[in-house]
C-alpha positions in Angstrom: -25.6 25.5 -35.5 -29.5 24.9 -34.7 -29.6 22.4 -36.8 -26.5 20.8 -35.5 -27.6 21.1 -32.0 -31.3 20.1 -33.1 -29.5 16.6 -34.3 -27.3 16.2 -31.4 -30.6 16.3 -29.0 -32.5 13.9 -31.3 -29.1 12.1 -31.1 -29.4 12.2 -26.6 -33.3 11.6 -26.9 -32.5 8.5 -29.0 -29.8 7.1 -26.9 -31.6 7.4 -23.8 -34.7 5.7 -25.2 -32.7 2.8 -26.6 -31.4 2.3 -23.0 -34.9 1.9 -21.6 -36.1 0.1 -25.0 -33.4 -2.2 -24.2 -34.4 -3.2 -20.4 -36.8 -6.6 -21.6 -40.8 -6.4 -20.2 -42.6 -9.4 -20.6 -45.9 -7.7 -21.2 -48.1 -10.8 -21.7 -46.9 -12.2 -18.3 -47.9 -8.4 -16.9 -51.3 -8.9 -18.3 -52.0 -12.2 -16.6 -50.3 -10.4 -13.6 -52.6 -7.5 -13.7 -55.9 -10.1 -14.3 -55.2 -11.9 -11.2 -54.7 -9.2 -8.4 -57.5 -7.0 -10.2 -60.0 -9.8 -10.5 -59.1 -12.8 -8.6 -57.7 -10.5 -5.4 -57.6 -11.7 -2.0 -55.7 -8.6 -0.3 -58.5 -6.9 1.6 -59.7 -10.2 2.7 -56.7 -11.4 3.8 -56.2 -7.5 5.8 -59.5 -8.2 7.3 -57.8 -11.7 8.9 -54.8 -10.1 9.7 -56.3 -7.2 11.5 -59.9 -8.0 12.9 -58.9 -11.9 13.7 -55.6 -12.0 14.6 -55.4 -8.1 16.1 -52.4 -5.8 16.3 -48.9 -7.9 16.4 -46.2 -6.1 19.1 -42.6 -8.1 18.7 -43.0 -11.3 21.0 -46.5 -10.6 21.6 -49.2 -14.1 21.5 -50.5 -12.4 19.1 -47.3 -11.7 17.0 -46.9 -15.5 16.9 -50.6 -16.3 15.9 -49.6 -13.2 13.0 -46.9 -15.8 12.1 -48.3 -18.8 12.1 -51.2 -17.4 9.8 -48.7 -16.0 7.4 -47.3 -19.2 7.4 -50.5 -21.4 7.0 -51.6 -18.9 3.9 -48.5 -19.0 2.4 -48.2 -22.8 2.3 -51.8 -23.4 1.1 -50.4 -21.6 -2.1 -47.9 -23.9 -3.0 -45.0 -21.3 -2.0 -41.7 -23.2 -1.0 -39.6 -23.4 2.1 -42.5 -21.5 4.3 -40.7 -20.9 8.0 -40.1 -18.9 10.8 -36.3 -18.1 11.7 -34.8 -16.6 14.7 -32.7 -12.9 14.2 -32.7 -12.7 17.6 -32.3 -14.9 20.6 -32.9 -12.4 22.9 -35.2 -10.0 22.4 -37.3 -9.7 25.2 -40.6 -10.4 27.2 -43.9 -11.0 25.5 -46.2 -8.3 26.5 -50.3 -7.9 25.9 -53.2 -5.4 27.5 -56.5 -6.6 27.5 -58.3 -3.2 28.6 -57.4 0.3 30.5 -60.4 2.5 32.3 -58.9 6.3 33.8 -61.7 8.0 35.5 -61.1 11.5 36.5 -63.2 11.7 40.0 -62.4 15.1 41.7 -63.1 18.0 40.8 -65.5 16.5 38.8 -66.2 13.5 37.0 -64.9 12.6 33.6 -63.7 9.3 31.5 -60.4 10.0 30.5 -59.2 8.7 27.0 -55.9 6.6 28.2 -53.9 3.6 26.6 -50.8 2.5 28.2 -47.4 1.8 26.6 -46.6 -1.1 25.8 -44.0 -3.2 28.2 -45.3 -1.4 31.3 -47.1 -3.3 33.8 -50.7 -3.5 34.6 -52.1 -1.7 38.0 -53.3 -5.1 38.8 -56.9 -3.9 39.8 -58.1 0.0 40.4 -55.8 2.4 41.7 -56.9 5.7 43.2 -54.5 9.0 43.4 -53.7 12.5 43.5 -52.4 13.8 40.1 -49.4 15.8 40.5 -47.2 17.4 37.5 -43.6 17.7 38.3 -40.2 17.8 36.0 -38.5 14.7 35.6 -36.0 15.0 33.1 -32.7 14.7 34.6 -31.2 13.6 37.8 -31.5 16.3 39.5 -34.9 16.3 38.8 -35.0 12.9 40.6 -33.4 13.9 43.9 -35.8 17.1 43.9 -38.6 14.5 44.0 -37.6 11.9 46.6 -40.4 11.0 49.2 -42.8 13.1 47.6 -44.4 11.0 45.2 -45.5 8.1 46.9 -49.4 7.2 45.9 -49.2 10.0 43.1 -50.5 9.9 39.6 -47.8 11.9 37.3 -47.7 14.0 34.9 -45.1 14.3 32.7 -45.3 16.6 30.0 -46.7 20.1 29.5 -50.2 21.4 28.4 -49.8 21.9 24.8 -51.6 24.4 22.2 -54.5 23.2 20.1 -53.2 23.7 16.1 -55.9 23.6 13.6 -54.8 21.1 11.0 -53.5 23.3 7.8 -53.7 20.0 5.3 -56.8 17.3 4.6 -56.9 14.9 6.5 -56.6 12.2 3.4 -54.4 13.2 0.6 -53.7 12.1 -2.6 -50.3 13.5 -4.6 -51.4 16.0 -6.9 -49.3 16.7 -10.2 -47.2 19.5 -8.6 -46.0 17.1 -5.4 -45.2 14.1 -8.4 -43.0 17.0 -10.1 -41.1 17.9 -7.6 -40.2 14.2 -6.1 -38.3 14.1 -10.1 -36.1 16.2 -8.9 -33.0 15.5 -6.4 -32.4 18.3 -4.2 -28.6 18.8 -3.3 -27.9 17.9 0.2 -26.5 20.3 2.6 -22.8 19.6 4.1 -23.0 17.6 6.9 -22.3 18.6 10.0 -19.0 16.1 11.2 -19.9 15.6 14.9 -23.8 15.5 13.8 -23.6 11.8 14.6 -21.7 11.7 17.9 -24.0 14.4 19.4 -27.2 12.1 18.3 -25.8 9.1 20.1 -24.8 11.0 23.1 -28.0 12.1 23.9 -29.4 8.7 22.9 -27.3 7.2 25.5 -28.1 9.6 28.0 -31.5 9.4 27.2 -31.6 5.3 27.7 -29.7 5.9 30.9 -31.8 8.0 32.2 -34.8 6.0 31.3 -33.7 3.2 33.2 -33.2 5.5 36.4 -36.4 7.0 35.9 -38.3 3.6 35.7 -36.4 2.2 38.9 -36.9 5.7 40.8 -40.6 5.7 40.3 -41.1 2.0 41.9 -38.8 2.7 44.9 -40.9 6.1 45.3 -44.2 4.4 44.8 -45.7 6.4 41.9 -49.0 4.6 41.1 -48.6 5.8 37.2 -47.7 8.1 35.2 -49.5 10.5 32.4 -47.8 11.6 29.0 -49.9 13.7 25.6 -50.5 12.4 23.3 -48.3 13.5 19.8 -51.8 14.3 17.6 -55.0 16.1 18.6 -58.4 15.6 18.2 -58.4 13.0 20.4 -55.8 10.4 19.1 -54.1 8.6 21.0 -50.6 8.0 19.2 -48.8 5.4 21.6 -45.4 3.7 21.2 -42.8 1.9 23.9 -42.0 2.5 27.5 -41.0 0.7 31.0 -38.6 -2.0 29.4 -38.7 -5.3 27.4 -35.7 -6.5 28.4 -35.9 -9.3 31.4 -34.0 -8.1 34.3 -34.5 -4.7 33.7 -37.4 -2.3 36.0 -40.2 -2.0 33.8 -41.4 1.2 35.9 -45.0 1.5 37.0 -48.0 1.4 34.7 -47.5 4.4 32.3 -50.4 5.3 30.1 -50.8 8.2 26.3 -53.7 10.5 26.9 -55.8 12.5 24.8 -54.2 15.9 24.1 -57.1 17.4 25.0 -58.2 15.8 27.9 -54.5 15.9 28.9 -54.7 19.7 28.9 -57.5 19.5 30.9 -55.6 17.8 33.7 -52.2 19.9 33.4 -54.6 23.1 33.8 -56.1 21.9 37.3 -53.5 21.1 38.5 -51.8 24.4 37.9 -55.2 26.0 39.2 -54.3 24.0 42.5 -57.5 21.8 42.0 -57.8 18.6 44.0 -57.3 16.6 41.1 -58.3 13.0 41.9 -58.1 9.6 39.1 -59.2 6.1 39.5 -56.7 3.9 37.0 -57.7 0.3 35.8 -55.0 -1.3 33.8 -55.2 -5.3 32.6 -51.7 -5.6 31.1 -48.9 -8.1 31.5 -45.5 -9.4 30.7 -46.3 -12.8 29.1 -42.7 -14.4 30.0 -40.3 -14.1 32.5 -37.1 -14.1 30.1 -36.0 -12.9 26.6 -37.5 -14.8 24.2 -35.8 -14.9 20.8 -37.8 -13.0 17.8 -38.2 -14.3 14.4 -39.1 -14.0 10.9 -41.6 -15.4 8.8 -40.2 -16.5 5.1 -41.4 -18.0 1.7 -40.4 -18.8 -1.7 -41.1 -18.9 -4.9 -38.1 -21.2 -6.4 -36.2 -20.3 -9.7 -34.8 -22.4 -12.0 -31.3 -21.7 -13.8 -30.1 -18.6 -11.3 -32.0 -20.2 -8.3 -29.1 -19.6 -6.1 -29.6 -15.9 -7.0 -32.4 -13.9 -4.4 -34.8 -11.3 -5.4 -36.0 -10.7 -1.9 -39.6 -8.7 -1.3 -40.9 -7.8 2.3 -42.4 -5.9 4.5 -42.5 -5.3 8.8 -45.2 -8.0 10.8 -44.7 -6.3 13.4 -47.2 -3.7 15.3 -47.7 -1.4 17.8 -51.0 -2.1 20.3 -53.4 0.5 20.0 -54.9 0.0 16.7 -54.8 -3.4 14.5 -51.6 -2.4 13.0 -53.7 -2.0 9.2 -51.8 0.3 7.6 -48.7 -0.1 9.8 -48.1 -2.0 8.0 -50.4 -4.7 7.3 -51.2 -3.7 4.4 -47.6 -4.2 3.4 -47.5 -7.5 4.7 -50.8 -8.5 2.4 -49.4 -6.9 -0.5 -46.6 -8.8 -0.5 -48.4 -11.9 0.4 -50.8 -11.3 -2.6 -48.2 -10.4 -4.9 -46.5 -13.9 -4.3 -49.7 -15.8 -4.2 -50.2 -13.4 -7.7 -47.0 -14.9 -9.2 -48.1 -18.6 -8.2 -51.6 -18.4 -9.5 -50.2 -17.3 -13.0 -47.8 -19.7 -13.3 -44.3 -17.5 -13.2 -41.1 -19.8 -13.5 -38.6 -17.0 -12.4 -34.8 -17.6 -13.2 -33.8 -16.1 -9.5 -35.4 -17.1 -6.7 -38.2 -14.6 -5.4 -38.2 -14.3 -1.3 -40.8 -13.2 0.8 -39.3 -11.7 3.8 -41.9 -10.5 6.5 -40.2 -8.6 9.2 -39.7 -8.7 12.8 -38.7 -5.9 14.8 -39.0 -3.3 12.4 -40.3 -0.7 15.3 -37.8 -1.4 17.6 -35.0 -0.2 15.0 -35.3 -2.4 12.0 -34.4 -5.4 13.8 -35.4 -8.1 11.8 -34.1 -7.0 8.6 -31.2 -6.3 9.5 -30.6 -9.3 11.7 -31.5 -11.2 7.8 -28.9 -8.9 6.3 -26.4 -9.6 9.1 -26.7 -13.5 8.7 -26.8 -14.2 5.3 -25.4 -10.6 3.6 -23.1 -8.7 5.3 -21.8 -6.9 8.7 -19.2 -5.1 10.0 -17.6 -6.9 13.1 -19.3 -6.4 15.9 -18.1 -3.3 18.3 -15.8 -4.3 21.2 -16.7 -0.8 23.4 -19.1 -1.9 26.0 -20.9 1.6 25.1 -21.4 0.5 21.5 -22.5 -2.9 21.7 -25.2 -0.9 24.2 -26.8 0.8 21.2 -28.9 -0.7 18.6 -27.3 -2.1 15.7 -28.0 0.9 13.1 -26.0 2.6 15.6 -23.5 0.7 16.4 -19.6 1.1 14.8 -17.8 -1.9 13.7 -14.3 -3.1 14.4 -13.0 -3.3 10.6 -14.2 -3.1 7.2 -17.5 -4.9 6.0 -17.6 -8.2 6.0 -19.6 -9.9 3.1 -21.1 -13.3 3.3 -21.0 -15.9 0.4 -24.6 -14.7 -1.0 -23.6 -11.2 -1.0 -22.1 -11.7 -5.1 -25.9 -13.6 -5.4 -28.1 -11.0 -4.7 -30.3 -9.3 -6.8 -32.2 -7.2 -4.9 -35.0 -6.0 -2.3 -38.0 -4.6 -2.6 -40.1 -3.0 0.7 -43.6 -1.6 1.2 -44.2 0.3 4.4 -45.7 3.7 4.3 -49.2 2.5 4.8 -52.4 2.0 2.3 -51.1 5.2 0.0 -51.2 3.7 -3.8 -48.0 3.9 -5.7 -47.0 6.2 -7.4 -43.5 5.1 -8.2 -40.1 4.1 -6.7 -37.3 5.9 -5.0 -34.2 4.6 -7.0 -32.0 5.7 -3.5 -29.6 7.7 -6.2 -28.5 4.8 -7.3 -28.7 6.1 -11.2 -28.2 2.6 -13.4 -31.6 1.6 -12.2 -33.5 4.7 -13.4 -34.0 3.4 -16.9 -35.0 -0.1 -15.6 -37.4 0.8 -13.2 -38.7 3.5 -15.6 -39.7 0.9 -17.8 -40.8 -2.0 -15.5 -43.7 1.3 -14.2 -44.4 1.7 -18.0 -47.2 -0.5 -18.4 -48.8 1.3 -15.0 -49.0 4.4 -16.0 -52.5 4.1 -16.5 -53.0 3.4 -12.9 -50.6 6.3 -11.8 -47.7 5.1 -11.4 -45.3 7.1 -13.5 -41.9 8.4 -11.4 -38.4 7.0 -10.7 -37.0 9.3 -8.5 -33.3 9.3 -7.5 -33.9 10.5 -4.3 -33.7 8.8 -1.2 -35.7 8.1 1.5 -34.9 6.1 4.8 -36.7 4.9 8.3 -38.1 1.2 7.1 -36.2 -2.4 6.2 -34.6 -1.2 2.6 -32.3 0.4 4.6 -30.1 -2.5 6.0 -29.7 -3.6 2.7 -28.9 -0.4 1.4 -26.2 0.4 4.5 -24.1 -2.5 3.0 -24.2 -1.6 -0.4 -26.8 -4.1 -2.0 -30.0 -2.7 -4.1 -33.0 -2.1 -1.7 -35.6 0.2 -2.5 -38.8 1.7 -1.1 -41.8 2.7 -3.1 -43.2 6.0 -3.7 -46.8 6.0 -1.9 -49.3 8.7 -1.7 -49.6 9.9 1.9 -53.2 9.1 2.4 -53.8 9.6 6.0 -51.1 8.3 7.3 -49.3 10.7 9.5 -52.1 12.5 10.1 -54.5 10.1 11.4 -53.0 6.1 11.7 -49.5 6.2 12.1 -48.7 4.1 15.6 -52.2 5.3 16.9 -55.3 3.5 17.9 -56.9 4.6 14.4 -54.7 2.6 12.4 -57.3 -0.3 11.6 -58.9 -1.6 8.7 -61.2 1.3 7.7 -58.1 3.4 7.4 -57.3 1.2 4.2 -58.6 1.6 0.6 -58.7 -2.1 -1.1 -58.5 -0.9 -4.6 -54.8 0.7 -3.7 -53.7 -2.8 -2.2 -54.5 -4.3 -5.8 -52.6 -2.2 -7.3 -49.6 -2.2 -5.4 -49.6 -5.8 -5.4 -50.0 -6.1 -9.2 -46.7 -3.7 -9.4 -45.0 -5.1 -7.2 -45.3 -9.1 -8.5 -44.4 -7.5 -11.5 -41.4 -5.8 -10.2 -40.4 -9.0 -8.5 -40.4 -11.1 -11.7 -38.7 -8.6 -14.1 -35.8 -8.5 -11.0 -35.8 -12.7 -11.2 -36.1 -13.2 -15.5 -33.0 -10.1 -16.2 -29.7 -12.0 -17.4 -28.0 -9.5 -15.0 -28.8 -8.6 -11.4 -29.3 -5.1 -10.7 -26.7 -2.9 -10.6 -25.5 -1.6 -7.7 -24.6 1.9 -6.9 -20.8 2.8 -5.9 -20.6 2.1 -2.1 -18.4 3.7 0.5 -18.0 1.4 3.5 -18.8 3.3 7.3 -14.7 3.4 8.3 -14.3 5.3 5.0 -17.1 8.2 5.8 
């Protein structure tokens, strides 16, 4: 019996490595890969550009469209085909910049205040000087409470919150315990069947009510409001607010302060201090109307399944605060090296290999899956006013998926976007047939740690467009790094966050990934695929 089950395992063993011996790795076109992005690299040079010359790169900003047109110029001076920008959509909103914000504290005392303001709110269009008041305005009846009181106020909007010691370094790298565990898949819970409707409910209600709130606080004349910051230690983590969208009240300049000079405020007021401020915003829309969004693309063209796409890509797009470094330029380099990689050494793919860098991607993956929408596949739009109201992840279609021409053509898509954090392998999104393939595409990087196919998933950046509609898209497994502890949409996130040597490698896997995708005689598999009306 031992030795028949002793036979049987060799037997398993033996089958399973004849599967992964079987996926074809062109190891002497990995070599020249790996020579060029380890000692011909241009990725921390070109971040430099990307951050310190061209700056962070809000959706429709100028400086989004200077991001663009330097992608492009780069990516032409290669030799990379069909280099342009493309519109997902016509009507995204107003351009929007800041050139500086001062907050003085000047009674009871005096005090510079650490302050950024959201982006699409307006500018105080010179100094402003107010009481600072803290009152609840979180519904409307909250509203009505507040009428004719606020007029010349500063407000605050959120409570005083505790002071937590962080528990984790600041910078980490996975250790072999946290690489263990991501092999295995851990069984998801039932869902809860009216999870979903509850989410968009409130999303609705909060979107209404931050329309009325932005329109209330202009007819009241609130000089500004005050919100804390998300991290401590002085970090000023700073997204949206006011509104994009022409037409719409963008509310009255509305500004992220320090947690702990935030606290400072919320506990003189509540001490019934005369709490005084002196505001100094320079920001502005920079258009009157919606102006459409776009991509930036490039190729690299096959030859014999050119019609077929291996796409690669990663989110241009920024917030303000920082220079956008690991969020994510860093993606958009890598992928820009890894094409400008699979130039220099002379790659003839079969497939053609895309480069797709993302609009949108913080405003609800917008420009992937605008690209998806076009050329991949949809489901009809929504014909309920209240749905075609929500963002398009949201959003419930009329009928069954439709898929475009190029859907049979596609190969798949590859993302990077979870800031400078090396890889250490890929999530496989359970789709199981590409375990053994990816498994021995990371073989020859082992020695540079990257070792694990997991078949778990994981969600929030542009593979997930393509993965909604059933096509291959896949994220990499990164260490964290520091990114939610120090850069993620803060005004840390700049070039010094960044470690050069893990932009090499990542760009050397991922060229690599890109060409093993274009030279297979098959494209991926895809994993069995339940369409929305059948969930």
């Amino acid at each position: 019996m031992r030795a028949w089950c002793f036979g049987a395992g060799l037997a398993v063993l033996g089958a399973a490595s004849a599967v992964q011996a079987a996926e074809p790795v062109d190891l002497d076109m990995v070599s020249r890969i790996r020579d060029e992005a380890f000692h011909h690299s241009q990725a921390a040079a070109l971040l430099k550009e990307l951050t310190e010359t061209v700056g962070p790169r809000l959706t429709n900003s100028p400086a989004y469209d200077h991001a663009s047109r330097w992608a492009g110029d780069k990516l032409g001076g290669w030799g990379l085909a069909n280099v342009h920008d493309e519109v997902y959509d016509p009507a995204f909103g107003r351009g929007w910049e800041f050139r500086s914000a001062r907050v003085e504290m000047l009674s009871p005392r005096q005090l510079p205040i650490r302050a950024l303001p959201k982006a699409w709110t307006p500018g105080t269009d010179g100094p402003v000087e107010g009481e600072v008041v803290k009152v609840e305005l979180a519904k409307q009846e909250d509203l009505d409470a507040q009428k004719g009181k606020l007029r010349g106020k500063i407000v605050l909007l959120d409570d005083a919150r505790a002071f937590e010691p962080a528990d984790k370094p600041d910078f980490r790298r996975y250790d072999e315990e946290a690489i263990g565990e991501l092999r295995t898949f851990p069984v998801p819970e039932d869902r809860d069947a009216g999870a979903t409707d509850k989410r968009l409910a409130e999303f609705r209600k909060r979107q209404a009510f931050g329309k009325a709130l932005n329109g209330f606080l202009v007819e009241e004349g609130a000089l500004a409001t005050l919100s804390i910051s998300s991290r401590d230690n002085g970090i000023l983590r700073v997204m949206g607010g006011g509104s994009r969208k022409a037409g719409e009240s963008a509310g009255v300049p509305a500004l992220t302060v320090s947690a702990e000079h935030y606290n400072q405020l919320v506990r003189a007021v509540e001490g019934k201090q005369d709490v005084r401020l002196r505001i100094d915003v320079d920001a502005r829309f920079t258009s009157d109307d919606n102006l459409p969004a776009t991509n930036t693309y490039a190729e690299l063209p096959g030859s014999g399944k050119a019609n077929e796409l291996v796409v690669i890509g990663a989110h241009m797009d920024s917030w303000h605060t920082g220079t956008g470094a690991s969020d994510n330029g860093a993606g958009v380099v890598v992928m820009m090296e890894a094409m400008r990689i699979l130039k220099a050494v002379g790659a003839k793919p079969k497939r053609t290999i895309r480069l797709a860098l993302w609009g949108g991607e913080e405003q609800g993956l917008n420009g992937s899956s605008g690209y998806v929408s076009k050329y991949l596949a949809a489901y009809p739009e929504p014909t309920d006013p209240e749905q075609k109201a929500l963002p398009s992840a949201f959003q419930r279609g009329t009928g069954p998926l439709q898929r475009k021409a190029s859907y049979d053509r596609f190969s798949t898509y590859f993302n990077f976007d979870n800031g400078t954090g090396r890889i250490r392998g890929i999530y496989a999104q359970e789709n199981h047939a590409v375990v053994p393939i990816f498994k021995a595409w990371l073989e020859p990087f082992h020695d540079l740690g990257a070792t694990v196919v997991t078949t778990r998933n994981t969600g929030s950046t542009d593979h997930i467009p393509f993965d909604r509609v059933g096509l291959p898209g896949f994220q990499f497994v990164q260490d964290p790094a520091d990114y939610f502890s120090h850069v993620h949409h803060t005004d840390l996130d700049t070039y010094d966050h960044v470690v050069p040597e893990d932009l090499k490698q990542a760009a050397a896997i991922i060229a690599s990934f890109a060409y093993n995708a274009a030279m297979r005689e098959e494209r991926l598999p895809r994993k069995p695929f339940r369409e929305r009306d059948e969930q």
